[in-house]
N, C-alpha and C positions, 0 to 999 in steps of 0.2 A: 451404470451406478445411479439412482435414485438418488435425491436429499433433500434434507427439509429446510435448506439455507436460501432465503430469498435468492434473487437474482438482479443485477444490474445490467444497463445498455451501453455498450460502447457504442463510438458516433456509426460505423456501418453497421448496426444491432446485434451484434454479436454479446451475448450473452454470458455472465461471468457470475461468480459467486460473490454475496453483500459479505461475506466472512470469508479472508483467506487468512493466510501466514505467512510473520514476518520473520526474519532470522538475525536481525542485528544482535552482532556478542555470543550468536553461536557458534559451535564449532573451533574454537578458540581456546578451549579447555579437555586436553586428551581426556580428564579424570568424568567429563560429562557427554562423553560421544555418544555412548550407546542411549543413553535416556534421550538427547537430543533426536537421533534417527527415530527412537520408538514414535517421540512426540510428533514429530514429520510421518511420516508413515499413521499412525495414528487421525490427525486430521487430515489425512484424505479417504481414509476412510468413512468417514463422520463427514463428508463433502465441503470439508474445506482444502478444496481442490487447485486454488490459487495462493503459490508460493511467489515471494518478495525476495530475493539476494540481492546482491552488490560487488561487485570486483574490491571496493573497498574494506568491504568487512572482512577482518582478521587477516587481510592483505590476501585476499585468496580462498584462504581457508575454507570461509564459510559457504561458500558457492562448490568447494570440494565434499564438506559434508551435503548439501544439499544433493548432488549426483549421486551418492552412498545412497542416500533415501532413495530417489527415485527408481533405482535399482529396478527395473520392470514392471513400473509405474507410471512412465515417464508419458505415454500415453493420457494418462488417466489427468494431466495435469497442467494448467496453463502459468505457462512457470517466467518470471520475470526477472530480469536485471539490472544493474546500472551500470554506467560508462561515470569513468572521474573525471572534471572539465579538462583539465590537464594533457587527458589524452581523447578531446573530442572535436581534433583536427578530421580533413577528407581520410588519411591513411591512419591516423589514432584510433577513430572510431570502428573500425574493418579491424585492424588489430586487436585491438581489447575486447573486441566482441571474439573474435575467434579463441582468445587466451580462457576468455567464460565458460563457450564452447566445450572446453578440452576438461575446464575443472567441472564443470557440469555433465559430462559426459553423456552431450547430445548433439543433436545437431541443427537446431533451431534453438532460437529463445519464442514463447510469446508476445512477449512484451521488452522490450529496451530504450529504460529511461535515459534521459541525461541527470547526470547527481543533484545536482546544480548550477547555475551559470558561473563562466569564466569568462575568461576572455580571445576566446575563439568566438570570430563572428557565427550565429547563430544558423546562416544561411548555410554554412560552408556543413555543421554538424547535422541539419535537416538531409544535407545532399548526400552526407555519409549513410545518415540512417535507413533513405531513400535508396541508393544502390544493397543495402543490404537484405532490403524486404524485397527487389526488384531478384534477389539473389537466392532469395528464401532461408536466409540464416536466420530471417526475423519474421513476423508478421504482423506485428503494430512497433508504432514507436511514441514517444509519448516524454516528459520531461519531468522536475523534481524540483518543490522547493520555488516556484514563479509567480510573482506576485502578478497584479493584474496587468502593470504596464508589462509586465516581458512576454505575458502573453497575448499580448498586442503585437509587440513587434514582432514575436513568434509567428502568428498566424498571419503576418504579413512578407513575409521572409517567403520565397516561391516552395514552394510546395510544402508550406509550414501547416498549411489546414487540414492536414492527416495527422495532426496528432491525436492521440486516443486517449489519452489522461495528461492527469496532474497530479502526481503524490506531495503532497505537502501534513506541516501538523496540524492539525484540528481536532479536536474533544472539548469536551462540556469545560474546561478552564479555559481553553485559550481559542474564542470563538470569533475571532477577526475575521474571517476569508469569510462572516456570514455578510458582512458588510457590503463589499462589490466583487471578490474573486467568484464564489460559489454562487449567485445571479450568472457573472458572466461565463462563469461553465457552464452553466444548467439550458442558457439561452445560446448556447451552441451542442446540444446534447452531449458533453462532454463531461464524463464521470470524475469525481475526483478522490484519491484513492489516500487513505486517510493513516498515516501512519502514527505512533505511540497515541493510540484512540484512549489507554489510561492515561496518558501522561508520564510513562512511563512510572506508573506506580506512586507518583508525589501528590494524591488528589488531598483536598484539604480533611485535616484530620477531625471535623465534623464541621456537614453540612446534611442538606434534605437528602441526596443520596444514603446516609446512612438511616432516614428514618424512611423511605424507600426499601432498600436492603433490608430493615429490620421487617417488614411486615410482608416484605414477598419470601422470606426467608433465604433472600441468595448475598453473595456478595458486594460490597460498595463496588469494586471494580465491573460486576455483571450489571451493575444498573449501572456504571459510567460508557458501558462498550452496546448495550442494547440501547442508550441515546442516542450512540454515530450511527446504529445497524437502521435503526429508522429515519437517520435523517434520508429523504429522496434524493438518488442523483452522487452517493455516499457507500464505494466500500472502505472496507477496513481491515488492517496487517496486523493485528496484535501477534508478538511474540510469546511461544511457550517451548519452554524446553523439557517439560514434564509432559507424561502423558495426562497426568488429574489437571492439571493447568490447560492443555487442551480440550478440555472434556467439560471445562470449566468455561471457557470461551463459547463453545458451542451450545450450552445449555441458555447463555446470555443471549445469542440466537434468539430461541425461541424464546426470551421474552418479550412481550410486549406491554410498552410502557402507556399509561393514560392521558386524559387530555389534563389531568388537574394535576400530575406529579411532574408533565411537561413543564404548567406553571409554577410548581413549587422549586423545579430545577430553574426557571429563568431569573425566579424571582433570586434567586443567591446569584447565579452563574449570569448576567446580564449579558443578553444578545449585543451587540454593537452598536453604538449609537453616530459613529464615526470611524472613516478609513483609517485602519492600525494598518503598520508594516506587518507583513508578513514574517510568524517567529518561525525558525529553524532550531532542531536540535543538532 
């Protein structure tokens, strides 16, 4: 399959799509099933070929729609998950990765986050991660939501320096991690993988993205999701459960934004002038 979605570097260069798909809150609703798989099925067609689930979403559910999609696609697609800290003990994390397994109806993941941190020592969930890719259930492992100290002691925890990303929030409102996280991922070639890139639809109801949008003729959200798509070193999960809503994503793809509307988004949206905590939704 061909596409015309840039591409990103994981730390061993392996090569991934700047656009995938995220699924939080699908799957969740019987009366939207079928529009959900169209919309999964739909972007990978259009090469966005990297899907985002979670054991937590819909308790299940959504990691079950997800396998529905991939229905004899599953090839075609580098497909990732998450572990809840809860259960990312040495025997938690082998377990819930196999329960994914089963609602995904594969037998690998790509990718397997941890959600966010708990309070299992970090080491102990690296060694999990570590027997699983050693096992081929996995083949990166990677973490969720870490601000810069965790990923300090992350990457010093033994065999912590195979991590392959950092899904955390970032977009044009809430631009903290430009401060010190997104430096110190970039200066370990370490992608960071950008989830609700709208904001989960709450962007301010006028700012230069709308006088943006109005003269490219696209939507406020396509110029707020082609700002993350260019930042370097930056993909991103938007969710769509429509197929126009995907179609809508991908078009944001291919835009690209200028060097003077970069400045008219900083001047509202201010890069950081100082280390913010890291927000979570």
């Amino acid at each position: 399959m061909t596409s015309d979605i840039a591409s990103v570097s994981l730390p061993d260069g392996e090569r991934i799509p700047k656009l995938g798909q995220g699924t939080w809150e699908m799957g969740e609703q019987p009366a939207r099933r079928a529009s959900e798989l169209a919309a999964l099925r739909c972007g990978i067609e259009l090469g966005m070929t990297l899907i985002d689930t979670a054991e937590m979403y819909g308790d299940g559910a959504t990691e079950s729609l997800v396998g529905d999609a991939l229905e004899g696609l599953r090839d075609q697609v580098f497909l990732v998950s998450k572990v809840y800290p809860h259960n990312a003990s040495r025997r938690g994390v082998i377990a819930a990765c196999e329960r994914s397994l089963k609602r995904l109806k594969t037998d690998r993941l790509d990718l397997y986050l941890l959600h966010w941190r708990g309070s299992v020592p970090l080491a102990e969930t690296v060694e999990a991660f570590e027997t699983l890719r050693s096992t081929g259930k996995i083949r990166h492992w990677g973490v969720s939501n870490f601000d810069t100290d965790d990923m300090e002691e992350l990457v010093a925890a033994p065999g912590g320096e195979a991590c392959a990303t950092n899904q955390i929030l970032y977009n044009v409102a809430r631009r903290g991690p430009e401060f010190d996280l997104l430096p110190w991922l970039a200066a370990r070639k370490m992608p960071a993988m950008a989830y609700s890139p709208v904001d989960h639809g709450r962007l301010p109801k006028r700012s230069p993205l709308d006088d943006i949008a109005d003269a490219r003729g696209v939507s406020v959200f396509q110029v707020a999701l082609a700002w993350v798509l260019q930042k370097p070193g930056v993909f991103a999960i938007p969710k769509a459960g429509r197929v126009e809503h995907v179609r809508d994503n991908h078009r944001a793809s291919q835009l690209q934004l200028d060097a003077h509307e970069f400045a008219a988004i900083d001047a509202y949206f201010k890069p950081p002038r100082s280390k913010r905590p890291l927000e979570m939704l």
